[in-house]
Backbone as CSV, one residue per row, in Angstrom:
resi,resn,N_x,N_y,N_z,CA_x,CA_y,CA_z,C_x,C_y,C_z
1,UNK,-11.740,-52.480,212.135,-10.547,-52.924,211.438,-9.369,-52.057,211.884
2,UNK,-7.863,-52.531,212.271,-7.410,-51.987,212.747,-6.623,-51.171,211.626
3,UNK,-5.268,-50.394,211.859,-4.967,-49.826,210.222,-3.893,-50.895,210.106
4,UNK,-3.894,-51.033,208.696,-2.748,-52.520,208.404,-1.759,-51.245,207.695
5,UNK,-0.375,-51.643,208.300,0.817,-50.719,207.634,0.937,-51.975,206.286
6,UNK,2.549,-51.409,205.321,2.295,-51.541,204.045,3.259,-53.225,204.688
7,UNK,4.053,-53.370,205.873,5.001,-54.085,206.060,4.182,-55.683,206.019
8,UNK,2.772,-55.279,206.770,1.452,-56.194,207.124,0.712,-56.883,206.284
9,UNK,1.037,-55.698,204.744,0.011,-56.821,203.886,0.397,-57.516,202.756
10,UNK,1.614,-57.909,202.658,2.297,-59.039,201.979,2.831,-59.963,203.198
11,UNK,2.072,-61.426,203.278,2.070,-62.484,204.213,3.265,-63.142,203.795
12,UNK,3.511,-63.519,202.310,4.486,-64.818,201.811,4.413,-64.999,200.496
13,UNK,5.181,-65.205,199.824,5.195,-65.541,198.248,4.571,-66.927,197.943
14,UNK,3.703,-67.049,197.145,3.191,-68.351,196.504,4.445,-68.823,195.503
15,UNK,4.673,-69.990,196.050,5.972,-70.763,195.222,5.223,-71.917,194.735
16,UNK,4.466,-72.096,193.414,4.432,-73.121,192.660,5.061,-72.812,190.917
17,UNK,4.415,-74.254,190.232,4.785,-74.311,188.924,4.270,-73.083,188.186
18,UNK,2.946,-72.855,188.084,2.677,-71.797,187.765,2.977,-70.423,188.118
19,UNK,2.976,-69.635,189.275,3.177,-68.706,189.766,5.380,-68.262,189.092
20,UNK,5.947,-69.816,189.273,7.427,-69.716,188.780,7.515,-69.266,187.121
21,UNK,6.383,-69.661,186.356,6.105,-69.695,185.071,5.704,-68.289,184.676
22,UNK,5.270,-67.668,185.386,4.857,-65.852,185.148,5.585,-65.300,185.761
23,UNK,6.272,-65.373,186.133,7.971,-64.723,186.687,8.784,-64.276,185.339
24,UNK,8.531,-65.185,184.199,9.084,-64.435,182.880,8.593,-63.380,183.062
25,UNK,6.657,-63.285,182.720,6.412,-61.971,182.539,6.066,-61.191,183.514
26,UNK,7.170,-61.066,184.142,6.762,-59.768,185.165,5.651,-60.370,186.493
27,UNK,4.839,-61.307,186.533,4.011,-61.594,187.297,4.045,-62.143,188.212
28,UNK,4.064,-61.903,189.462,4.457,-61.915,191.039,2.915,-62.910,191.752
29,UNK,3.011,-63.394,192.775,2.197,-64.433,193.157,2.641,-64.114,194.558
30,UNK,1.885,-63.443,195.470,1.670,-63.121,196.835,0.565,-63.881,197.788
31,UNK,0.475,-64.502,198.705,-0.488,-64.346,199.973,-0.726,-62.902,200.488
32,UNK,-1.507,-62.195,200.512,-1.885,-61.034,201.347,-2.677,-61.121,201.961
33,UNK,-2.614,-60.044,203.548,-3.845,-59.664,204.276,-5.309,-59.825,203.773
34,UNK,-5.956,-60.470,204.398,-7.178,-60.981,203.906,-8.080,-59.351,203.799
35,UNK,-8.117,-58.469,204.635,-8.693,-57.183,204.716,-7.836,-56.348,203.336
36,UNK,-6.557,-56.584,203.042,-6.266,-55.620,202.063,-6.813,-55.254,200.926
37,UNK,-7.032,-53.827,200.253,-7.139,-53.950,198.833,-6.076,-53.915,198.072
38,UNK,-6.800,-53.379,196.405,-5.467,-53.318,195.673,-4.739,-52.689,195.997
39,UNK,-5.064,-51.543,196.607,-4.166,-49.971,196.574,-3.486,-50.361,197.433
40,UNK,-3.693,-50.792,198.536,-2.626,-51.060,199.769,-1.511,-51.664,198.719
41,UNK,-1.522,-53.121,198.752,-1.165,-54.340,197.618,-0.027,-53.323,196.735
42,UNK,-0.759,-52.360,195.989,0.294,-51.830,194.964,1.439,-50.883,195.847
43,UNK,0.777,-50.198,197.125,1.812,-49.142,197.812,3.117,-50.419,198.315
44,UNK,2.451,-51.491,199.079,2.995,-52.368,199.561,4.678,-52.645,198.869
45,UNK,3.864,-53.314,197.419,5.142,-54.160,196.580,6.166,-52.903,196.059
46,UNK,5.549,-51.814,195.917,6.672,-50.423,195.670,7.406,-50.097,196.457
47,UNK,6.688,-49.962,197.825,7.580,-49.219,198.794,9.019,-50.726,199.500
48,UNK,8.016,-52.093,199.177,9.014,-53.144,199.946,10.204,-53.547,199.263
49,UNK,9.688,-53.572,197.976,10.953,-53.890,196.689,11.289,-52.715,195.672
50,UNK,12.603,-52.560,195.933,13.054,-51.033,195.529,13.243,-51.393,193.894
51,UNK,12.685,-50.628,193.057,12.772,-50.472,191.683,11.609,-51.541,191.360
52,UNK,10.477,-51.921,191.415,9.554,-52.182,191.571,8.307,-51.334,191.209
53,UNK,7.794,-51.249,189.869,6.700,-50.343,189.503,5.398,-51.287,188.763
54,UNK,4.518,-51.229,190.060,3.747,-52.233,189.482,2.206,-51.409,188.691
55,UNK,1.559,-52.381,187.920,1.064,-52.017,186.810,-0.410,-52.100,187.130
56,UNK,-0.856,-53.221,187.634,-2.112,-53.818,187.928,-1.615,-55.238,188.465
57,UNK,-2.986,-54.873,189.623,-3.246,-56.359,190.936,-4.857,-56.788,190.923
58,UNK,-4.387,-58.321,190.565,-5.902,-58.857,190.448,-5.881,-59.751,191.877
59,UNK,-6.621,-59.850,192.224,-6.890,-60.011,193.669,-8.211,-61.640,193.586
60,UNK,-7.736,-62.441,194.235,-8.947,-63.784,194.936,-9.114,-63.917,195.906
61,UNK,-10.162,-63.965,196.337,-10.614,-64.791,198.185,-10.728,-66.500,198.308
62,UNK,-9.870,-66.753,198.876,-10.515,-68.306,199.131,-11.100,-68.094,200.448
63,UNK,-12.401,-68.950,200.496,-13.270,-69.821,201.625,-11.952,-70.636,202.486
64,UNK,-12.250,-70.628,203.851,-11.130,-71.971,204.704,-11.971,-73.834,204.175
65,UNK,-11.036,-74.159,204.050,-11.586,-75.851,203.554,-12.132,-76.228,205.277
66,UNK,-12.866,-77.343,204.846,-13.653,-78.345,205.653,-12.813,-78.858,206.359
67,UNK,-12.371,-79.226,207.586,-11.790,-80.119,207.526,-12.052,-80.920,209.103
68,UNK,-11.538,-82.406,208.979,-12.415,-83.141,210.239,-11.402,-83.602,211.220
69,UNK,-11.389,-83.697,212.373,-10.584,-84.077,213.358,-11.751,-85.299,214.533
70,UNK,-11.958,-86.508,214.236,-12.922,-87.444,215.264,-14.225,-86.946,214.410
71,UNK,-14.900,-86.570,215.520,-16.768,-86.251,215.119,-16.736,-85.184,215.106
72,UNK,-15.256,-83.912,215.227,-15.879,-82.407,215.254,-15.189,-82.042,213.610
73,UNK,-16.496,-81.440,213.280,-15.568,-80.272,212.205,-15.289,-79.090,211.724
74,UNK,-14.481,-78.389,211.398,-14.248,-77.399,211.271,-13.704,-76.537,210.075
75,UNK,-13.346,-75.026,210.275,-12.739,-74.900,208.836,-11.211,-73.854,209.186
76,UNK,-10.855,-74.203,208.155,-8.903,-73.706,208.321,-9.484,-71.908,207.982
77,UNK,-8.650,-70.636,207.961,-8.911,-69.645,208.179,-8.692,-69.392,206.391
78,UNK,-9.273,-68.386,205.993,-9.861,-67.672,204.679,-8.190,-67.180,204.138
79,UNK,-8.252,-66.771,203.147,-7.083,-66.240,202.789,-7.184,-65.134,201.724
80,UNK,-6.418,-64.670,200.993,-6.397,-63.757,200.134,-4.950,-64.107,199.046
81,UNK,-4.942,-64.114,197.754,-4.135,-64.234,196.829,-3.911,-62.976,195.987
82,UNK,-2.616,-62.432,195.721,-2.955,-61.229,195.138,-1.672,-61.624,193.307
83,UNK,-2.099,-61.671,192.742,-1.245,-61.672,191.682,-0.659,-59.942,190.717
84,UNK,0.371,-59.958,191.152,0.919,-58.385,190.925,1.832,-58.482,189.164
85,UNK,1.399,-57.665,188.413,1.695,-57.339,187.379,2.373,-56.662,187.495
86,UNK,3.995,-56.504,187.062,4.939,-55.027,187.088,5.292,-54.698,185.671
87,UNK,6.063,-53.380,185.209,6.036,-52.922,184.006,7.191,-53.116,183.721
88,UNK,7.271,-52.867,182.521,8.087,-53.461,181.512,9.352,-52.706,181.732
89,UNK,9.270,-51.592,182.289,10.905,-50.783,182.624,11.204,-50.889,184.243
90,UNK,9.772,-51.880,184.643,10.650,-51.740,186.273,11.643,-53.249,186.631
91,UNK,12.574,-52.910,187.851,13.450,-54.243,188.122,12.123,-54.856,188.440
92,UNK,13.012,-56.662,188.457,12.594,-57.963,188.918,12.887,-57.973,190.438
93,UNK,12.221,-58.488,191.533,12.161,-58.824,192.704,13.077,-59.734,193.130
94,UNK,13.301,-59.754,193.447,14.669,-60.332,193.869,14.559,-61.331,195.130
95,UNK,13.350,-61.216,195.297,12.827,-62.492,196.380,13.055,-63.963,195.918
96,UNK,13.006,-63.510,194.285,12.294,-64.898,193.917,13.960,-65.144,193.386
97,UNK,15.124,-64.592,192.984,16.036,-64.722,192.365,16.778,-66.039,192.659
98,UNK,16.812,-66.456,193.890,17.540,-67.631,194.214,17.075,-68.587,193.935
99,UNK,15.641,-68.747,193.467,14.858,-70.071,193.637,14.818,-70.397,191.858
């Protein structure tokens, strides 16, 4: 495994209904590096978004789906979801502010 810096393991923000809906409370909705853990995950969202003090990261793996092209099939690549909890005296992210 090679070393993943902190820039590497936040991929993209998950933008749905839900993920927009825990944005009241503090709760952030990331794609991350499939190899990352939490600890990376928590250095990550501190050091990338300034005033940012996060609390606890619960972390999912998805499997790649099935999927068919003619008679061959195959599967799309694995992923990682990280949902980040921040505290109650730290700023809001400001990624999500425009949307």
């Amino acid at each position: 495994m090679a070393a993943i810096q902190y820039y590497d393991v936040i991929l993209k923000p998950v933008i749905t209904e839900k993920s927009m809906a825990g944005m009241g409370e503090k709760k952030y909705t990331f794609l991350v590096h499939p190899e990352a853990n939490k600890t990376m995950i928590k250095e990550a969202v501190e050091k990338m978004f300034d005033g940012a003090k996060v609390k606890k990261v619960n972390t999912m793996n998805y499997d790649g789906k099935t999927k068919r092209r003619g008679l061959v099939y195959g599967k799309t690549a694995k992923t990682k979801k990280a949902v980040v909890f921040l505290t109650e005296d730290s700023k809001d992210i400001e990624i999500f502010s425009g949307l």
